[in-house]
C-alpha positions as CSV (number, residue, x, y, z in Angstrom):
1,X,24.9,3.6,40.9
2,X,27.0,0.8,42.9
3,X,27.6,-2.5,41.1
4,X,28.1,-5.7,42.2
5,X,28.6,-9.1,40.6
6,X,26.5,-11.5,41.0
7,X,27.3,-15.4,39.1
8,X,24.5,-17.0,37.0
9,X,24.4,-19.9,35.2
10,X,25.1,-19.9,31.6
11,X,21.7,-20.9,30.7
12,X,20.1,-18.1,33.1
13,X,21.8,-15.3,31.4
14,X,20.8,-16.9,27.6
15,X,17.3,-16.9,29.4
16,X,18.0,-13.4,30.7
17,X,18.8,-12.1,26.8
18,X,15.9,-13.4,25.5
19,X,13.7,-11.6,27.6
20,X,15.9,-7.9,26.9
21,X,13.5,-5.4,25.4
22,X,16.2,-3.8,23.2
23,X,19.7,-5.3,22.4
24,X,21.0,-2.5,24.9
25,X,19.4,-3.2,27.8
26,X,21.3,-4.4,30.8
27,X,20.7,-7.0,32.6
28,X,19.9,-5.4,35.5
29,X,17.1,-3.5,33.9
30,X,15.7,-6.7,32.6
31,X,15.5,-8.6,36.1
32,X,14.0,-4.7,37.1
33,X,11.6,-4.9,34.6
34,X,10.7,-8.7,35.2
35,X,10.1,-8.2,39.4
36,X,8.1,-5.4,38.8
37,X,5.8,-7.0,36.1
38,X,5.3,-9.6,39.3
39,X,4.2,-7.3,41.9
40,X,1.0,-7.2,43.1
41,X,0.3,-3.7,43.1
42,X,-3.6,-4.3,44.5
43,X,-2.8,-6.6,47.3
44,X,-5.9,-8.9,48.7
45,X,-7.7,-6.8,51.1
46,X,-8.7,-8.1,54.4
47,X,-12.3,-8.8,53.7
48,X,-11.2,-11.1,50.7
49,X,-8.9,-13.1,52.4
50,X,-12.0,-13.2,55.4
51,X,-14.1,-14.3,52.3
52,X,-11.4,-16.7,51.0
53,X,-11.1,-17.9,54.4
54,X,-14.9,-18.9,55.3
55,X,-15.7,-20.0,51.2
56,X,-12.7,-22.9,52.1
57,X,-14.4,-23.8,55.6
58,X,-17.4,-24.4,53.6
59,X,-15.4,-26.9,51.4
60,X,-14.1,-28.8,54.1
61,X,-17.8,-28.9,55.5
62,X,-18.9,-30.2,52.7
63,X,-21.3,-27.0,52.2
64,X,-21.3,-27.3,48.5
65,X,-23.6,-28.0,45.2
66,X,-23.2,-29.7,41.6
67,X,-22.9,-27.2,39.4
68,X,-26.0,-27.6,37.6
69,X,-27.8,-27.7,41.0
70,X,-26.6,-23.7,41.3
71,X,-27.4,-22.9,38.1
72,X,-30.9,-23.8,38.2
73,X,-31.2,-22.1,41.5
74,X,-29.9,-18.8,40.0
75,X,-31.8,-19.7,36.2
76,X,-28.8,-19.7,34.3
């Protein structure tokens, strides 16, 4: 494996040990281990972001209800 430095503050790499799963582990495993807990592994599909999309144009139109109004539509 190829190794390069990299600098970090002082305070990043106490951050970085606190966050080491075992005493051993290296720092590179732990910044690993910390971007892959971050990945989206179901990204938003098309038809969501469409729905995201319209749902926000409604807001702007001020096509909305109270609350209460919608749950007494729906009898919750």
């Amino acid at each position: 494996m190829e190794t390069i430095p990299i600098r970090i503050r002082k305070e990043t790499k106490e951050a970085l040990m606190k966050f080491r799963a075992h005493p051993r582990e290296t720092y590179d495993e732990v910044i690993a281990r910390l971007m892959s807990s971050q990945t989206d592994k179901d990204p938003i599909s098309e038809d969501t972001l469409k729905a995201i999309e319209e749902g926000l144009a409604d807001i702007r139109k001020g096509k909305t209800r109270e609350l209460n109004e919608f749950c007494e539509a729906h009898g919750i």
